[in-house]
N, C-alpha and C positions, 0 to 999 in steps of 0.2 A: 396846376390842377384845373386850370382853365376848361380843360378837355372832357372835364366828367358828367355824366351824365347826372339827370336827378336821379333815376332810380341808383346807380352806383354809389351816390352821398349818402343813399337811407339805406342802403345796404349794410353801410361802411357804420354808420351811425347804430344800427341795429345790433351790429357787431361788438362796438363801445362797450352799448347797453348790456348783453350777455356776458362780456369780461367783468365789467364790476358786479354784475348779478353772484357769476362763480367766484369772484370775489369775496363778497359778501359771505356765501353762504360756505366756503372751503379753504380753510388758511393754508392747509398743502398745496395753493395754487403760488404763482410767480409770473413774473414773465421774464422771458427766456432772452439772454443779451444776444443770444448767437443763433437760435432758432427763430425762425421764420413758418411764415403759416403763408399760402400759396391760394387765393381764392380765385372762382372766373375763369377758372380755365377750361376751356373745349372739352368736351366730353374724349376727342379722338388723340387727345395730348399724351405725349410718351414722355419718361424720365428721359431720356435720352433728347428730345428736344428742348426741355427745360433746362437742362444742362447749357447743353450748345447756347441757348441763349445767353444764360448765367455767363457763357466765359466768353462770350462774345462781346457782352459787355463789358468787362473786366476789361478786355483788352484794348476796345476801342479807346478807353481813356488813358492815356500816359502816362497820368501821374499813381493811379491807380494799379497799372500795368507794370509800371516801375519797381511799386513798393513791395508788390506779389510774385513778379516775374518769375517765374519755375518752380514758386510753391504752391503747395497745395493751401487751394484756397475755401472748397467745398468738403465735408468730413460727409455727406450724408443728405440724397434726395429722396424722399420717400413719397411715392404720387399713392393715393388711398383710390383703391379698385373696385368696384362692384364683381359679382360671384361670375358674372359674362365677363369680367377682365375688364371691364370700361371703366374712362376715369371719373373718378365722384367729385371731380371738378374742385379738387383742392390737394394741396402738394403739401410737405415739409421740408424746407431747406436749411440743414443744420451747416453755417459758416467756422470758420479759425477763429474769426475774433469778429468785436462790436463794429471797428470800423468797417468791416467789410459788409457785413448784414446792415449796416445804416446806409450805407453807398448802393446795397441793391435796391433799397426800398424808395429812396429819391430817384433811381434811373428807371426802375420796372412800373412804381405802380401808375397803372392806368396804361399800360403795356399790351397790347391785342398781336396776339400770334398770327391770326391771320386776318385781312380786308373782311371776310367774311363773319369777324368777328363782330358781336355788338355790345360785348360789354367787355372794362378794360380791368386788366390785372390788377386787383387788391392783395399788397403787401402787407405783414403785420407783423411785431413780435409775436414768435407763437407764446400761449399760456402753457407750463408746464407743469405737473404735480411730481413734486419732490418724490413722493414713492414711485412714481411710475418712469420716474428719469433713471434713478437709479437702475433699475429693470432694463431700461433700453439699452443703459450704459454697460450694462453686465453682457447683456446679448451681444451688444456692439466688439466688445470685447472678443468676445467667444468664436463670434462668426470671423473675423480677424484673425486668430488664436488660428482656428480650424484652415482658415485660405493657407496660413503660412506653413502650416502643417503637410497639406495637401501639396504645396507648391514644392515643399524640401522633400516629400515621398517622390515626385514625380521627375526630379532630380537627381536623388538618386539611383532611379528607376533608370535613369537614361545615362548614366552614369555606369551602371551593369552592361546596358544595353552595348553602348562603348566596349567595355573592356572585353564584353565575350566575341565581338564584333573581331577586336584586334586580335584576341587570342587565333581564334580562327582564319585570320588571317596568316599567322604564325605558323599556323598547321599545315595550310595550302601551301607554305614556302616552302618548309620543310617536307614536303611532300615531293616537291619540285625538283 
């Protein structure tokens, strides 16, 4: 961490300081073995480059690539937007497990997307509140629930699609 800036160290420091503050004052608080908190990021950062990063790194390294190789390694990036759609300069990346969120946070932090960047990627356990994890977890759920739903209608959908397709082909022969 050679590379950090002072303002990035009082940043980081700052940051400390408000986790034990909500510490102090909220025992529904925690910190998260698998969630990740994203700070410093470009206002013009998409989930979809954070991504790319994420598994670009994963992959570069072998032994980590190894251990991960074709599973799912990411459950959930959530970049927080302003009402113009912009980003508010901080992510949440919910991991599979502890080693893999400890493994981003030794490669990413101090991480600058682009040269034009001036300050570098602050990685962190995110802090969680027990009621409101539950909440995510239920949504997370649902919204899953619903894709799988949506995905078996749209199959069967084309599944009809097929069979009246053949039928009708049937008819043209018999026609014949």
């Amino acid at each position: 961490f050679d590379d950090i800036t002072q303002t990035d160290k009082e940043r980081r420091e700052k940051l400390i300081e408000i986790k034990k503050d909500n510490f102090s004052r909220n025992p529904n608080y925690h910190v998260s073995l698998t969630r990740l908190t994203l700070r410093n990021l470009d206002k013009n950062i998409t989930e979809g480059i954070i991504k790319q990063t994420i598994y670009n790194t994963i992959t570069k390294n072998k032994k980590v690539k190894k251990a991960y190789g074709g599973k799912k390694t990411i459950k959930q990036i959530k970049l927080l937007k302003n009402d113009d759609e912009k980003s508010k300069c901080v992510c949440f990346v919910e991991c599979f497990d502890f080693e893999l969120a400890k493994f981003l946070i030794d490669k990413l932090s101090g991480y600058k997307f682009s040269e034009k960047s001036k300050k570098g990627l602050i990685l962190d356990f995110a802090l969680d509140d027990f009621r409101k994890k539950s909440n995510r977890e239920e949504k997370l759920l649902k919204f899953r629930d619903e894709k799988k739903k949506r995905l078996r209608e749209k199959w069967k959908q084309k599944k009809l699609e097929k069979k009246e397709k053949l039928k009708q082909a049937e008819l043209e022969k018999e026609k014949k």
